[in-house]
Phi, psi and omega in degrees: 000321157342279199280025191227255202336317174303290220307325195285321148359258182323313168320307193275352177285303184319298197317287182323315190271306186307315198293321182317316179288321187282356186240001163350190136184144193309152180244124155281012180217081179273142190323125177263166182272167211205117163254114199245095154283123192240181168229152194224134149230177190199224167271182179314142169059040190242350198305122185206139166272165178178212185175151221210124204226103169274130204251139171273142168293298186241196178296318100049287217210152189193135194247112220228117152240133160222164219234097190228161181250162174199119206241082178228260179295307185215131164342083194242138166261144151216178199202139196200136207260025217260146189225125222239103140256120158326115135252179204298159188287116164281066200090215179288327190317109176263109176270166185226162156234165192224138158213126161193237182205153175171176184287166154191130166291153173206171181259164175196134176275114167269119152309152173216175194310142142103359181078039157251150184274157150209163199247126171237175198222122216238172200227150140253107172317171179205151167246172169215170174196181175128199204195176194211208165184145175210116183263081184338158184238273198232176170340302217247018219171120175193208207232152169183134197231133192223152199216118182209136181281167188199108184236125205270146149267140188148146157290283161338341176288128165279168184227149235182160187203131187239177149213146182253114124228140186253178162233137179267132156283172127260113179289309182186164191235000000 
């Protein structure tokens, strides 16, 4: 059952890569990667800063790591894995859709002798989804929001829904 789920994977990724690369074509403007340092709030314990650095596959399609803190129950990192497909332009509006995966610290209350609580701080895979928009100012710079659930696996991993906004750099073409 494994290896039939990698293979079905791997498949949709080629497939999803290939016609894009293959129907390329040289550019005088090619996607550049894009950096969105943000702020996030949400549901309890979603709230977070970070920054989010997208590399385009195709014109299209774009691959997102991103890194955000968060300072509540406990000193939390996640780190999520995303995959940004463009949808058609509304105007200046670039809408999108995100699906993608990553780690996330969480808090857990443990009981301890005497009925005090202590918060220890535990790791989760997390999947994600949701979509944005990002409206350019000039070439080199522009704004952006994103809306996205987070669901931790685990019985103890939580679930969460954040929104970001940011300002996207361009980094290089």
């Amino acid at each position: 059952m494994k290896m039939g789920l990698c293979t079905a994977v791997t498949t949709l990724a080629a497939l999803t890569l290939i016609p894009g690369s293959a129907a390329a074509q040289p550019q005088d403007n090619p996607p550049a990667i894009t950096v969105t340092p943000y702020v996030s709030l949400g549901s309890p314990y979603s709230s977070r800063v970070g920054a989010a650095i997208a590399f385009p596959l195709t014109d299209q399609t774009s691959l997102e790591a991103e890194v955000g803190y968060r300072r509540q129950e406990v000193n939390a990192l996640s780190a999520h894995l995303s995959l940004l497909q463009d949808l058609p332009r509304i105007g200046r509006i670039r809408p999108y859709l995100a699906v993608g995966i990553g780690l996330e610290e969480y808090g857990t209350l443990v009981p301890q002798p005497f009925g005090t609580l202590a918060t220890v701080g535990r790791m989760a895979l997390a999947v994600n989804a949701g979509g944005g928009i990002e409206v350019p100012v000039d070439e080199n710079w522009g704004v952006r929001a994103d809306a996205r659930w987070f669901n931790g696996v685990g019985e103890l991993a939580g679930e969460h829904w954040r929104l970001f906004n940011g300002v996207t750099l361009k980094a290089g073409r």
